[in-house]
matplotlib code that plots the C-alpha trace (Angstrom):
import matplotlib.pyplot as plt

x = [0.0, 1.6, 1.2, 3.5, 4.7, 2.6, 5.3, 7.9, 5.4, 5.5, 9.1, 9.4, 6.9, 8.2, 12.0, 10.9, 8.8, 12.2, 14.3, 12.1, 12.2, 16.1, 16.6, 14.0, 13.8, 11.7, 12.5, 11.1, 11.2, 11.0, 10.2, 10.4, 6.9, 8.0, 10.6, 10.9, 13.4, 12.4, 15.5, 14.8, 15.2, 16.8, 14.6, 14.1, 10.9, 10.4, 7.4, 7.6, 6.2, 7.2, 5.9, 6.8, 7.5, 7.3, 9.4, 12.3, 15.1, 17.7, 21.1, 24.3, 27.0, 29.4, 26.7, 26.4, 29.7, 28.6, 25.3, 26.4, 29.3, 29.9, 33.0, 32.5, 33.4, 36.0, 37.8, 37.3, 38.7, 42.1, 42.8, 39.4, 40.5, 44.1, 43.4, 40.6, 37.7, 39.1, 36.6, 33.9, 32.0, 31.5, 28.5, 26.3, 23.4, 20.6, 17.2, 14.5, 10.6, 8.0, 5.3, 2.2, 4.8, 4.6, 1.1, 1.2, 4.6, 7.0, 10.4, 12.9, 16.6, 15.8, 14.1, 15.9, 15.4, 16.2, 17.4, 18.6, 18.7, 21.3, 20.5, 20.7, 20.4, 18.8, 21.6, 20.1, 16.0, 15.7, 12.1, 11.5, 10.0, 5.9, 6.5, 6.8, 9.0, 11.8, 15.6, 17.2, 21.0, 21.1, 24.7, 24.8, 25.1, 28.1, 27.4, 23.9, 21.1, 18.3, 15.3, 12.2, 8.5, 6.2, 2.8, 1.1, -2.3, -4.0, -7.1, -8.9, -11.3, -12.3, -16.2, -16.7, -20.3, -18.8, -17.0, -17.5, -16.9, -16.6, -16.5, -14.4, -15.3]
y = [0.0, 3.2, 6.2, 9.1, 11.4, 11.4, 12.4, 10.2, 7.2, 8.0, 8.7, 5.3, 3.3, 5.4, 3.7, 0.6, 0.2, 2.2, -0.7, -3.5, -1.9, -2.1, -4.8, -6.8, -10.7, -14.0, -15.5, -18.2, -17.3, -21.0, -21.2, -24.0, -24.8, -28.0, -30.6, -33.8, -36.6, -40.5, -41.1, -44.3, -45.0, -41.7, -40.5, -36.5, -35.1, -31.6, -29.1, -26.4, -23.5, -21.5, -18.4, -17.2, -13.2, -12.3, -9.3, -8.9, -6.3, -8.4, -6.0, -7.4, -8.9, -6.0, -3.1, -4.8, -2.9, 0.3, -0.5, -1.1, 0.5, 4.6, 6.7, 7.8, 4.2, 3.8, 7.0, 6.0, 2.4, 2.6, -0.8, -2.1, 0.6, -0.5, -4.3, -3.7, -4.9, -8.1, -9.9, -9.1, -12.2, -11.5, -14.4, -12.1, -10.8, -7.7, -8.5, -6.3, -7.2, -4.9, -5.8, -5.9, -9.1, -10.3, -9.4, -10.9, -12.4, -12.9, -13.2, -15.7, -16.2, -19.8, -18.9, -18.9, -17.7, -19.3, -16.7, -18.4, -22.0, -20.8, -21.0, -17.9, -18.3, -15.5, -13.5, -10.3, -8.7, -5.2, -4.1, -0.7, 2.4, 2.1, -1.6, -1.0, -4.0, -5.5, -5.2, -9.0, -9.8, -13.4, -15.5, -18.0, -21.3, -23.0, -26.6, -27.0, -27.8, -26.0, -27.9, -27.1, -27.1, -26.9, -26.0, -27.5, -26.6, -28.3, -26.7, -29.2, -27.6, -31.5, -31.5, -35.5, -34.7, -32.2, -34.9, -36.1, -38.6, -38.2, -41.1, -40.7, -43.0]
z = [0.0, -1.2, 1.3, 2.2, -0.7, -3.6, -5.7, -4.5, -5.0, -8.8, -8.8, -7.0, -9.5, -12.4, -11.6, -10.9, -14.4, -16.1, -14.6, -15.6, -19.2, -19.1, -17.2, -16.8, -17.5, -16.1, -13.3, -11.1, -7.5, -5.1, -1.8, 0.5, 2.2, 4.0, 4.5, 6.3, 6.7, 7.5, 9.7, 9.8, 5.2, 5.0, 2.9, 2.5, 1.2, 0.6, -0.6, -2.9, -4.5, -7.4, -9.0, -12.6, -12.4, -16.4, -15.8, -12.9, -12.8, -13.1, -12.4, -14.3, -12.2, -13.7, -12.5, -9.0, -7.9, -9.3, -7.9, -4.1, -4.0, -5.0, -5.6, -1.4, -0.7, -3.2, -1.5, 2.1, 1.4, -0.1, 0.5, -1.6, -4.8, -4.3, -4.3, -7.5, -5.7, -4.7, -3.0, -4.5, -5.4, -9.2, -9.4, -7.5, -8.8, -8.0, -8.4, -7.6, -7.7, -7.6, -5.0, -7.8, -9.4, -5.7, -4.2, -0.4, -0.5, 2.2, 1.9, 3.4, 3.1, 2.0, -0.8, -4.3, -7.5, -10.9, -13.9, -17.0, -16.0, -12.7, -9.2, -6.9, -3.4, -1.3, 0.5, 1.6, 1.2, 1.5, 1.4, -0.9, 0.6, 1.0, 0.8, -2.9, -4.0, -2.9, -3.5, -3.4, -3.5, -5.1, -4.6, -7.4, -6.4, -8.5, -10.0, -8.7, -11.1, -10.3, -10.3, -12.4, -11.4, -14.5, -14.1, -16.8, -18.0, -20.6, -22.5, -24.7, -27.1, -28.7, -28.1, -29.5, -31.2, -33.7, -34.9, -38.6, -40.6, -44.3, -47.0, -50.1, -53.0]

ax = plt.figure().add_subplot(projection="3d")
ax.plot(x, y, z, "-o")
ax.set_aspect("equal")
plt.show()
């Protein structure tokens, strides 16, 4: 619910929708509902969700520095500009949602999201002003397959008394 500034609610929606323009991409965002293990086969079982956002701001891993990190840092931390960043884990990724993508979701740090077939774990949320979206630094997980719900739905349109037969002689 948007309240507060007026005008910095459209800036704020007006940035977002720019972003998404620029940057945006599908993702599948995952979230664990449930898991149990049967200690006595071993056995885990696990339950989960996924929701398809059409269109996420999905920051580049090169803009991620210039993202979180301005030229006020750079000159208060010689050793980081000296060093060229090192440390900086270069398969992070920024994602931000906007809440309309998200209506009534809660975020968890064991919730992942899946952008072009790689797995990103959930690192840090930080919730936009007004409760607007969310800001969501992803660490990619190296070698893991993410897996894939598919949510089929299948529309049949085959009525079977406008079927006809025809005879060719």
């Amino acid at each position: 619910m948007l309240n507060g500034n007026p005008n910095l609610n459209r800036i704020l929606k007006q940035t977002i929708y720019e972003l998404k323009h620029s940057y945006g991409a599908q993702v599948q965002v995952y979230k664990l509902d449930s898991a149990s293990t049967d200690y006595k086969t071993g056995v885990k079982t696990a339950s989960k969700s996924v929701i398809c956002v059409r269109k996420a701001v999905v920051m580049p891993a090169s803009t991620l520095r210039k993202f979180t990190q301005g030229i006020s840092y750079l000159s208060a931390s010689k050793p980081f500009a000296s060093q060229g960043g090192q440390g900086w884990d270069g398969t992070s990724r920024v994602f931000i949602f906007e809440g309309s993508d998200l209506p009534g979701y809660e975020w968890e740090v064991e919730d992942w999201i899946v952008y072009r077939d790689r797995r990103y774990d959930v690192a840090e949320i930080e919730t936009l002003e007004y409760d607007t979206g969310w800001m969501i630094l992803g660490k990619e997980v190296k070698g893991a397959v993410p897996e894939r719900i598919i949510n089929l739905n299948v529309v049949s349109s085959f009525n079977p008394e406008d079927e006809q037969t025809e005879t060719v002689e």
